[in-house]
C-alpha positions in Angstrom: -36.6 28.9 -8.2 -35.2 32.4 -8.6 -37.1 35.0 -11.3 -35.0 38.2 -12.6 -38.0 40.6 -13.4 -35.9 43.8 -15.7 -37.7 46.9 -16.2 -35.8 48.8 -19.3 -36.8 52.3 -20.0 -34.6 54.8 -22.7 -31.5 55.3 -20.6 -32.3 52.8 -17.1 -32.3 48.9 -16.5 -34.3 48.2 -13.3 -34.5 44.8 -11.9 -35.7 42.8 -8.7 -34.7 39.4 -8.5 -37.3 36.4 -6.8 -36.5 33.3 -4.3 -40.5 32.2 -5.4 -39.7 29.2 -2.8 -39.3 32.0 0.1 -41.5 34.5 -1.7 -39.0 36.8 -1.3 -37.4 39.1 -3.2 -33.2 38.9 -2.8 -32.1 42.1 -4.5 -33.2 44.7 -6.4 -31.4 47.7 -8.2 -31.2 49.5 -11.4 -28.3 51.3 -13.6 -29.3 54.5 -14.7 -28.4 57.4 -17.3 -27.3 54.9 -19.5 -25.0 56.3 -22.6 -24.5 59.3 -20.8 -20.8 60.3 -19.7 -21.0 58.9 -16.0 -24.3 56.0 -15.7 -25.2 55.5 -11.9 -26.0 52.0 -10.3 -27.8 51.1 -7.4 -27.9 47.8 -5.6 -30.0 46.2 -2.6 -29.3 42.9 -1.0 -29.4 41.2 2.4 -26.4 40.1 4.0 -25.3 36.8 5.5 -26.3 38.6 8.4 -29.8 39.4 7.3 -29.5 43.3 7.0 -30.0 45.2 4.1 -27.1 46.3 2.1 -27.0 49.3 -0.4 -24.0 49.9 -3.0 -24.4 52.8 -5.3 -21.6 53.5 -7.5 -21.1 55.6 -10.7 -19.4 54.2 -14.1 -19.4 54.5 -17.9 -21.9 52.3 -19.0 -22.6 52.9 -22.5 -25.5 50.4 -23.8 -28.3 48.2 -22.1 -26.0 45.0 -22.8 -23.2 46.5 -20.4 -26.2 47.8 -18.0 -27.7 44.0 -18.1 -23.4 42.6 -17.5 -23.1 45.1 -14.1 -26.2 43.6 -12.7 -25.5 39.7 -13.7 -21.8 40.8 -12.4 -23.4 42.2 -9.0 -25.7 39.2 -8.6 -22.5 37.0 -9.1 -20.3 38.7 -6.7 -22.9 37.9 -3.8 -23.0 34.8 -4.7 -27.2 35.3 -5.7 -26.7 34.1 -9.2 -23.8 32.0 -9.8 -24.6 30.7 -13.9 -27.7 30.2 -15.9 -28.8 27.3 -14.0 -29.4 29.9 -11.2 -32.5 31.3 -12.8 -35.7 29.5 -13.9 -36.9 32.5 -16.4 -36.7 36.4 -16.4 -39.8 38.6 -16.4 -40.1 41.4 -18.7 -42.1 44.4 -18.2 -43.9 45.3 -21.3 -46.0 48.8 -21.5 -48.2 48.3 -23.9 -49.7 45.1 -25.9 -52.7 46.4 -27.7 -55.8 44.2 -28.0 -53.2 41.4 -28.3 -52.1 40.1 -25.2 -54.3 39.5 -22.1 -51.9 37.2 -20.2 -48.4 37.4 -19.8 -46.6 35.1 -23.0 -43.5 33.1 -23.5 -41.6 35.5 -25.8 -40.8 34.5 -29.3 -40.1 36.5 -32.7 -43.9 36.5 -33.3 -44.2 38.1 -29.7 -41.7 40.7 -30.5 -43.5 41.6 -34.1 -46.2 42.2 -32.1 -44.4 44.6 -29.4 -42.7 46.3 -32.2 -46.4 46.6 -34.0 -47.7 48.8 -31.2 -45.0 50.9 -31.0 -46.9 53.8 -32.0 -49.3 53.1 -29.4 -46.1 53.8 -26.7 -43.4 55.3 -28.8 -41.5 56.0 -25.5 -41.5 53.0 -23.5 -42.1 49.9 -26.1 -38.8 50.2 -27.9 -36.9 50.4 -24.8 -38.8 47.6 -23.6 -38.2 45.6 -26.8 -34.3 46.5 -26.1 -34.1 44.9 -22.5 -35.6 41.8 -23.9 -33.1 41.5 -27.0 -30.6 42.1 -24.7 -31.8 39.5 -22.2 -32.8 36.8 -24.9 -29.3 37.2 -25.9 -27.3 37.0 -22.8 -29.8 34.0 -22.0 -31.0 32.3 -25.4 -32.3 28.8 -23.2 -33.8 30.8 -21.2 -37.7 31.3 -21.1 -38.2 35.0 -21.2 -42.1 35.8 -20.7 -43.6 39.6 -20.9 -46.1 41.1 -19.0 -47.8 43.6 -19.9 -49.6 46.6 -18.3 -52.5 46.9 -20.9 -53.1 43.0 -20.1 -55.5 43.8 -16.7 -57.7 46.0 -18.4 -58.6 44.1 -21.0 -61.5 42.5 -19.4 -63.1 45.6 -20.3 -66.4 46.0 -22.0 -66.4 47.6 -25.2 -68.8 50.8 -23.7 -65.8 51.2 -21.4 -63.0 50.8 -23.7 -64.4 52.2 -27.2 -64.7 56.6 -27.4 -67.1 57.8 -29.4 -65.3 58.3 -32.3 -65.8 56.7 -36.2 -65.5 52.8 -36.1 -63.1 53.1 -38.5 -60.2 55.1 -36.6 -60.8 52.1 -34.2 -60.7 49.0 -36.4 -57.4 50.7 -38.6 -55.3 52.7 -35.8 -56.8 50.9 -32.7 -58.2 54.3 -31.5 -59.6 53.0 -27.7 -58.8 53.1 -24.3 -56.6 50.4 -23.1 -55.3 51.6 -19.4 -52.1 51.0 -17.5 -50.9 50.1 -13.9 -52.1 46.3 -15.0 -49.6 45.0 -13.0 -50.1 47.1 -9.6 -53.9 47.1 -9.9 -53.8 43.1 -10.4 -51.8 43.0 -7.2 -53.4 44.6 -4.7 -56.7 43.6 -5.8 -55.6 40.0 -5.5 -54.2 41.4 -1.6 -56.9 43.2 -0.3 -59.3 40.2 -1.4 -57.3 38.7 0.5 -57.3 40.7 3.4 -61.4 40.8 2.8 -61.2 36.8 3.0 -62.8 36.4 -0.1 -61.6 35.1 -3.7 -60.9 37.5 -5.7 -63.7 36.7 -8.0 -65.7 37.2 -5.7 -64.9 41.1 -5.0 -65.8 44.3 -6.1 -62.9 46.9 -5.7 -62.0 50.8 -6.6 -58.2 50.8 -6.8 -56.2 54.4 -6.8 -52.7 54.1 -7.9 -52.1 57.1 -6.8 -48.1 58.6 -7.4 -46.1 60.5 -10.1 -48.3 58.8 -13.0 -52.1 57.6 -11.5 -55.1 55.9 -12.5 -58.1 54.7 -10.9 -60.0 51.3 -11.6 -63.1 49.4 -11.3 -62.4 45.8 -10.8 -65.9 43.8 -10.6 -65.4 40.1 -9.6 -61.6 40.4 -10.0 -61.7 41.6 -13.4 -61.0 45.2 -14.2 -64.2 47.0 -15.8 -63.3 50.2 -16.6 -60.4 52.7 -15.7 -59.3 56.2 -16.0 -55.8 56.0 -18.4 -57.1 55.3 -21.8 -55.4 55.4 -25.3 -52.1 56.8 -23.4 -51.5 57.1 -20.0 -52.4 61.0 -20.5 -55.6 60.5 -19.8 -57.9 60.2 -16.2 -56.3 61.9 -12.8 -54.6 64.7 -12.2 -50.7 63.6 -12.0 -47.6 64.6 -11.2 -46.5 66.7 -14.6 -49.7 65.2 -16.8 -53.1 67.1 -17.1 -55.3 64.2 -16.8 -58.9 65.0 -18.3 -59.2 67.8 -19.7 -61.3 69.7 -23.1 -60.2 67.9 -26.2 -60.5 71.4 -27.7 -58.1 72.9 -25.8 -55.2 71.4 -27.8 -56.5 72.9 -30.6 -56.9 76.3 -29.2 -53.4 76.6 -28.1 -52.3 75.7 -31.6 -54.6 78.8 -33.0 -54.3 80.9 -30.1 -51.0 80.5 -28.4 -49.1 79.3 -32.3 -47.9 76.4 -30.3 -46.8 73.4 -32.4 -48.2 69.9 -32.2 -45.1 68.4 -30.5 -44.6 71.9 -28.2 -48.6 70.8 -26.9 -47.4 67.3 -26.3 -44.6 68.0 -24.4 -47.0 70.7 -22.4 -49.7 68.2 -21.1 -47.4 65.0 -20.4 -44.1 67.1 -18.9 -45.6 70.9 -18.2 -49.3 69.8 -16.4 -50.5 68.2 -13.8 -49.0 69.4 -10.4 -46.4 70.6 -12.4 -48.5 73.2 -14.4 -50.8 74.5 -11.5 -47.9 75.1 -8.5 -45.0 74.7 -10.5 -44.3 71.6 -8.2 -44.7 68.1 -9.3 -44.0 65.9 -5.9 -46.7 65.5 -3.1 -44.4 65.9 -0.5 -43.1 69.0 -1.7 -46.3 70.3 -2.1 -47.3 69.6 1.2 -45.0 71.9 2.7 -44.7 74.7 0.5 -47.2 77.5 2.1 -48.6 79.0 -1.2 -52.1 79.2 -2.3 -51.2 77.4 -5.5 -50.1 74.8 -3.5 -53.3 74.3 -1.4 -55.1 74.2 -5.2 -53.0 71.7 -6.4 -54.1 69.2 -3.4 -57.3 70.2 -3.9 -58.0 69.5 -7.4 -56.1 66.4 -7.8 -58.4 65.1 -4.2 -61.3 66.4 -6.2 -60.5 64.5 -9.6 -60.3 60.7 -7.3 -62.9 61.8 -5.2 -65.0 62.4 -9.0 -63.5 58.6 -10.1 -64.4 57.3 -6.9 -68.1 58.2 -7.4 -68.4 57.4 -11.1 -66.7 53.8 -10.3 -69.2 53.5 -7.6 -71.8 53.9 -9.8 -70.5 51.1 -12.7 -70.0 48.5 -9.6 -73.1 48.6 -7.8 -71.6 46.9 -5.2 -67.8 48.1 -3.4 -66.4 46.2 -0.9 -63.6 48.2 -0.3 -61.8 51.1 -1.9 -58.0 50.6 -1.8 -55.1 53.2 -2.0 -51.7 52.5 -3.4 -48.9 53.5 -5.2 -46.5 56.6 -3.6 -48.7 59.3 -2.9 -51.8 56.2 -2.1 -49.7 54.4 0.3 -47.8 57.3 2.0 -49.6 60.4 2.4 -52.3 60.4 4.8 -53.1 64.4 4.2 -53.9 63.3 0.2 -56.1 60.4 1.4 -58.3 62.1 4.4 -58.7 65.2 1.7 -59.9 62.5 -0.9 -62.1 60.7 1.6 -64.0 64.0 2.8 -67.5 64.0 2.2 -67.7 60.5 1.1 -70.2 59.2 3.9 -72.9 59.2 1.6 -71.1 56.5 -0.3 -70.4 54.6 3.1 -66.9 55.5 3.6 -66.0 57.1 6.8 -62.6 57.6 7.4 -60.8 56.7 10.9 -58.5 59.9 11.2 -56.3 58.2 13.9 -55.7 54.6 12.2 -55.4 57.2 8.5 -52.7 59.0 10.3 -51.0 55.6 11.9 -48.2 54.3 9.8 -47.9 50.5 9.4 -46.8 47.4 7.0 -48.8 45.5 4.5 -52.4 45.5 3.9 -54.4 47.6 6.8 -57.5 49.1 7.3 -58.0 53.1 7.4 -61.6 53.5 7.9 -63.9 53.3 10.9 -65.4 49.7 11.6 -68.9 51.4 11.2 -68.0 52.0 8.0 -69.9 50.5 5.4 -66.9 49.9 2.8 -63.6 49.6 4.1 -61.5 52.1 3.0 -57.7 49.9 2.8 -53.8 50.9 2.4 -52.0 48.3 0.1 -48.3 48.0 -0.7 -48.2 47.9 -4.2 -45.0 45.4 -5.6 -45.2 45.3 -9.7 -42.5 43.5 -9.7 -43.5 41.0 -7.5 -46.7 40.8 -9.3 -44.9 40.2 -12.5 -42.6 37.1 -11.3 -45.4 35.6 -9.6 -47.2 35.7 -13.2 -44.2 34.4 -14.5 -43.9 31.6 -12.0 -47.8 30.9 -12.4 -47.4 30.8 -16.5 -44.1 28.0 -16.2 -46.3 26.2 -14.0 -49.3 25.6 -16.5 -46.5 24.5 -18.9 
């Protein structure tokens, strides 16, 4: 049974396509700059032989309907998807789905009102998302097309977690709460490290960093997530790559007095100008690693101070943590961000094992001491993967 899982932002298609007999994933790719002058497209596959294979060309590739005909024509050409027959469903990755959706659905034109209802919830990724499905459902009207959303995790939540303090009324009328992000990713590697724990995964209590150019921290008690730091947009929580995280919900307000900056000139500031971006001028950890300037050590330091902060206040909701698990870019792949992020965290029992933090290695593995009293785990994050699997899972109950 093969799943296509498309990712469509403004101007990109991404997709991953599923053997869920072989749990493995057959190629993967995405076309990019989309109705600009010269898109770019990117393809992984393996070979007869078994090796990986990379094709990157560039093209004119004016709409999402011509993106979604280079990828069905790439998947034909290597013989991966020969007609419709050749697919059991396609997975859509959907942003946000308000209060509405906490598994993923079948899509249908009442699905879609919905989608299209929230859009001012996630002006800049629902429409896009509501385009690669129209696009889809039209290249494929027979077949099932299910979304899943990244709100859909986190809306186990209780309402002390998900509600601000702000008049009941903003919440009822414009749905004025948190809602959080990463579903997909946090779903996953909880479900892996309980797992690797050799428990069910109702049966543990996790802190999960997605830790990479957008991050978020979550408390996921019995499998179900709690509480978590994005809220009403992903703005909110860590410190990330070019967004401010938490910060004074005055300040907004005194830039607009002080600094006569326009509403949409402060919005633009604290999702595109903050973060790593706004303290170093420097928005990737790796760069920021190297560069030898004491804005640089700052930015490392505050954004292992803001997890370390989650880390503690998680703690403290759970009661109980049975492991602490780091994934996403920066999570999975620097070991200087996590050994800054896990100083001083003994008191919690978590002790860091410097050699097996600085080892490299595949799939779920342990980076803490064995006298430690929670495990302290790397996990590969795969969204996509996640969403097929939730795909496969939902055609199964039918």
């Amino acid at each position: 049974m093969h799943i296509l899982v498309l990712n469509a932002g403004s101007s990109s298609l991404k997709y991953k396509l599923f053997d869920m007999s072989s749990a493995r994933a057959l190629a993967r790719g995405l076309v990019e700059r989309i109705g600009q002058a010269e898109a770019r497209t990117e393809h992984t596959w393996d070979s007869q032989a078994g090796q990986a294979e990379r094709l990157v060309e560039t093209c004119a590739v004016p709409t999402q309907h011509q993106a979604l005909e280079r990828i069905v024509l790439h998947l034909a050409e290597r013989g991966l998807v020969r007609d419709e027959s050749d697919i059991a469903a396609v997975g859509h990755r959907v942003v946000h789905g308000g209060e509405h959706f906490s598994q993923p659905v079948l899509i249908d034109a009442a699905v879609i009102d919905v989608i299209r209802a929230v859009i001012p919830l996630a002006p800049l990724h629902n429409p896009a998302n509501l385009e690669g499905i129209e696009v889809a459902r039209q290249r494929w009207p027979e077949l099932p097309q299910v979304a899943v959303f990244d709100t859909a995790f986190h809306q186990s939540m209780p309402p002390q977690a998900y509600r601000y303090a702000l008049p009941t009324e903003l919440y009822r009328r414009y749905g004025v709460r948190r809602y959080g992000f990463h579903g997909s990713s946090h779903r996953f590697v909880s479900k892996a490290a309980a797992r690797w724990l050799g428990r069910k995964p109702e049966q543990t209590n996790l802190i999960s960093l997605h830790l990479g150019n957008g991050c978020s921290a979550t408390a996921i008690r019995n499998g179900a997530s709690v509480d978590t730091s994005m809220g009403m947009t992903p703005l909110e929580g860590l410190v990330m790559g070019t967004r401010c995280g938490d910060i004074d919900p005055s300040i907004p307000f005194f830039l607009q007095r002080e600094a006569r900056m326009a509403p949409p000139e402060i919005e633009t500031l604290l999702n595109k100008g903050s973060g790593l971006q706004g303290i170093c001028a420097i928005s990737d950890m790796r760069e920021i690693h190297a560069a030898e300037h004491a804005e640089a050590r700052l930015a490392e330091q505050l954004f292992a101070y803001r997890v370390r902060k989650y880390i503690g206040a998680y703690w403290a909701v759970l009661g109980r943590v049975d492991a602490v698990l780091f994934t996403g870019g920066i999570g999975e792949h620097s070991p200087r961000m996590r050994q800054l992020i896990c100083e001083d965290l003994q008191g919690l029992g978590m002790v860091l094992d410097p050699g097996a933090n600085a080892a490299g290695g595949d799939g779920c593995r342990a980076i803490s001491t064995a006298s430690s009293g929670i495990p302290i785990l790397v996990v590969p994050t795969d969204e996509e993967r996640e969403i097929a699997e939730s795909v496969a899972e939902l055609l199964a109950a039918r």
